[in-house]
N, C-alpha and C positions, 0 to 999 in steps of 0.2 A: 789651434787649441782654444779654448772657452775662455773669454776673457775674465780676468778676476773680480767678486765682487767690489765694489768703488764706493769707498767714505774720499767725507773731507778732509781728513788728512789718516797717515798708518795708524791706527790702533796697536797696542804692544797687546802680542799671544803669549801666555804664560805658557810654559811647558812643565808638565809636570808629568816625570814617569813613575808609572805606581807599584812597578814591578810585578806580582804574578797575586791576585786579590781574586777574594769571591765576589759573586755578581750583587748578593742584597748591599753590604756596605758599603761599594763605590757606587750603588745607585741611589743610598742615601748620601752619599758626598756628592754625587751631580746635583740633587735636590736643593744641596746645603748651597751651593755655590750658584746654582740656577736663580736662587732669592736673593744673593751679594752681587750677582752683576744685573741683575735686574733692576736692584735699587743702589746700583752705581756706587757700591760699598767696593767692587775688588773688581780687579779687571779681566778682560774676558780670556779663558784657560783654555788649552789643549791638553785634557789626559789623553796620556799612551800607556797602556799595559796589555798584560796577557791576563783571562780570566783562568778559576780552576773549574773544570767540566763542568758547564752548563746550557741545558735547555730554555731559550726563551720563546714566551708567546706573544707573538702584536696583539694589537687588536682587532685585528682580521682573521687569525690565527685560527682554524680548522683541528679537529682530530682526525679527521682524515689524514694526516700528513703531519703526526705522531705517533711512532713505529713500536713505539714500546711503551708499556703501565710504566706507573711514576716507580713500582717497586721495582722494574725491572731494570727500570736509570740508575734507580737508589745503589742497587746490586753492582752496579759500574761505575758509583760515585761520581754519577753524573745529577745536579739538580736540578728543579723544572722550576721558572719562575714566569709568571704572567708579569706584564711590564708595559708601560701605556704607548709604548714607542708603534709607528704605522707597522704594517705589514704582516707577517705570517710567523711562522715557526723559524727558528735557527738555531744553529750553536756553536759556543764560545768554548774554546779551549786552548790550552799548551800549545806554542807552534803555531798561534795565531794574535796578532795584532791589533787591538781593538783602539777607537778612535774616541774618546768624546770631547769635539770642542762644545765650551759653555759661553755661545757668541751672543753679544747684546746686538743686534741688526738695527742699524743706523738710516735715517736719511739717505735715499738711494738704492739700499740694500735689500731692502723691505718687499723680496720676492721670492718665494719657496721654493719654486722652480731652479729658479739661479743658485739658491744656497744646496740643496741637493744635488745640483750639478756640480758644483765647487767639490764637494765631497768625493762625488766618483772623480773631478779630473785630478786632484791629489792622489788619487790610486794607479792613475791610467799612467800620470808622470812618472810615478815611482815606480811599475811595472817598466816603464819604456826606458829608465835609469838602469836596468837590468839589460835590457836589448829583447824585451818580454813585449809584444803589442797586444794590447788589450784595448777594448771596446764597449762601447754601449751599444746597446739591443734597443732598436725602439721597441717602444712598449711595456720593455723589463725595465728596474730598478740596478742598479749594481752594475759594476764591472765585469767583463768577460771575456776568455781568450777563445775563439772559437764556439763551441755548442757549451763551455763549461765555464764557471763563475768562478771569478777569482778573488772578487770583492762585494760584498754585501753595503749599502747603506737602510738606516734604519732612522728617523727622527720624528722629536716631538718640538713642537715651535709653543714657546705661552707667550704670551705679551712683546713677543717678537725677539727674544730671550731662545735660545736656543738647548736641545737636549739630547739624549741619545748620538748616534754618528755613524761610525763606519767599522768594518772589520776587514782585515787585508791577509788571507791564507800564506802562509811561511813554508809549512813543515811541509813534508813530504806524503807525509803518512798524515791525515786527522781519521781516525775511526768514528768521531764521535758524528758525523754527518752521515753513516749510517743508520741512525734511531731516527731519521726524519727526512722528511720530504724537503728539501732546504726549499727556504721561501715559497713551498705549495706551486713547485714548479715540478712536472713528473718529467718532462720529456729532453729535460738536459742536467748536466752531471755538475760534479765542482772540481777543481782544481787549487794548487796552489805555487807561489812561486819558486818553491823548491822541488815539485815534479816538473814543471816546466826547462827549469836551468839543468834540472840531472844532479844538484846539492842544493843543501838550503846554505844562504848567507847569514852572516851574523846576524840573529836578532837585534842588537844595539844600532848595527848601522843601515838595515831596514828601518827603524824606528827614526832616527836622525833623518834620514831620504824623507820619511812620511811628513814629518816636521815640518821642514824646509818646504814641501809641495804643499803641504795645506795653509802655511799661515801667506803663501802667493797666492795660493788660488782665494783666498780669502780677504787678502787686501789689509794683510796684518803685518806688524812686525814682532819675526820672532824673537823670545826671552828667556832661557831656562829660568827655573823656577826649582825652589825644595818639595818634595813632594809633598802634599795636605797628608797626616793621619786620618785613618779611615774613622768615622764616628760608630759609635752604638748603632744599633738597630733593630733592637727586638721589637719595636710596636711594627716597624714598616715590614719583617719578616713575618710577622703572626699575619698580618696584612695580605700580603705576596700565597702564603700559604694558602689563604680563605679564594682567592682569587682565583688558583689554579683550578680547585675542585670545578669550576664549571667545564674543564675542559675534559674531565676524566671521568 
């Protein structure tokens, strides 16, 4: 296994579950909390929740490899949101797990490679806590059982303040990975822990596993936490809106 990133001593992981949230407000609450652990006002978080149906685009992000008009998401109550995080197209839905730790990377740590690694091995642990063997693909991003992805990561690193994160497939069924090429990859499919096992397990103690796996592979100690209320957001939504139009 990947050894965990190494400060001078544990750092406490806030744990905060956000329960089932739309994608613009908790990515203005990553923002909000991105500038308090950066200027060493609050210490550095792990949210865990589930999004409600949505499209994200990287910024490597293709329409080639977005399957549907925004109206035709619209019609599915699915949203489309451009979002500065690396990589390509995805999506966030019900029955799936999303990761964002908001890490200040320390002396030592101060390697991107390693912190993306950290992220898939939190995934790989928690799939193999299952009796689930998942892998990396050189060359690809993310977790994988086989030809099929079971975990996506996604991040943006500022002033070595960390953002975006990971997502870990639960349910059995996602449809919403039909309207898109996941990650601009054609030649392999997705999966999730609960077509793999033959039932999905409890969302709460998949979430606790993921916990546990990420604040070791990250050289933290973990801390539940209340969960932050989601802030306002209209200016960073009218924002998100102007952004997408380049892709459509």
């Amino acid at each position: 296994m990947t050894e965990p990133l190494k400060s001078a001593c544990a750092r406490p992981l806030l744990l905060e579950r956000m329960g089932r949230v739309p994608y613009g407000p908790m990515l203005a609450l990553q923002e909000q909390r991105h500038a308090e652990v950066q200027a060493g006002t609050h210490a550095d978080t792990l949210f865990l929740l589930e999004h409600q149906p949505v499209v994200t685009l990287g910024k490597n992000a293709s329409t080639e490899h977005l399957l549907a008009s925004r109206a035709e998401l619209a019609a599915q109550g699915v949203e489309l949101f451009a979002t500065g995080r690396g990589g390509d197209v995805t999506y966030h839905g019900p029955g799936q797990v999303v990761g964002y730790p908001i890490v200040g990377l320390q002396e030592g740590e101060r390697d991107i490679q390693r912190y993306v690694t950290a992220l898939e091995e939190t995934m790989i642990r928690t799939a193999h806590s299952y009796g689930i063997t998942a892998a990396r693909v050189p060359g690809l991003r993310g977790i994988w059982v086989n030809n099929n992805k079971i975990g996506a990561v996604g991040v943006r690193i500022a002033n070595w303040t960390t953002l975006h994160g990971f997502a870990f497939n639960i349910a059995r069924d996602l449809p919403g990975f039909k309207l898109i090429v996941p990650c601009g990859i054609h030649d392999r499919g997705v999966t999730s822990l609960g077509h793999e096992l033959g039932y999905e397990p409890p969302l709460d103690e998949v979430m606790s596993r993921l916990a546990e796996h990420a604040a070791a592979a990250l050289g933290r100690k973990l801390t539940v936490a209340q969960a932050t209320p989601l802030p306002l957001w209209t200016a960073l939504a009218e924002a998100g809106a102007t952004d997408v139009r380049k892709f459509l």
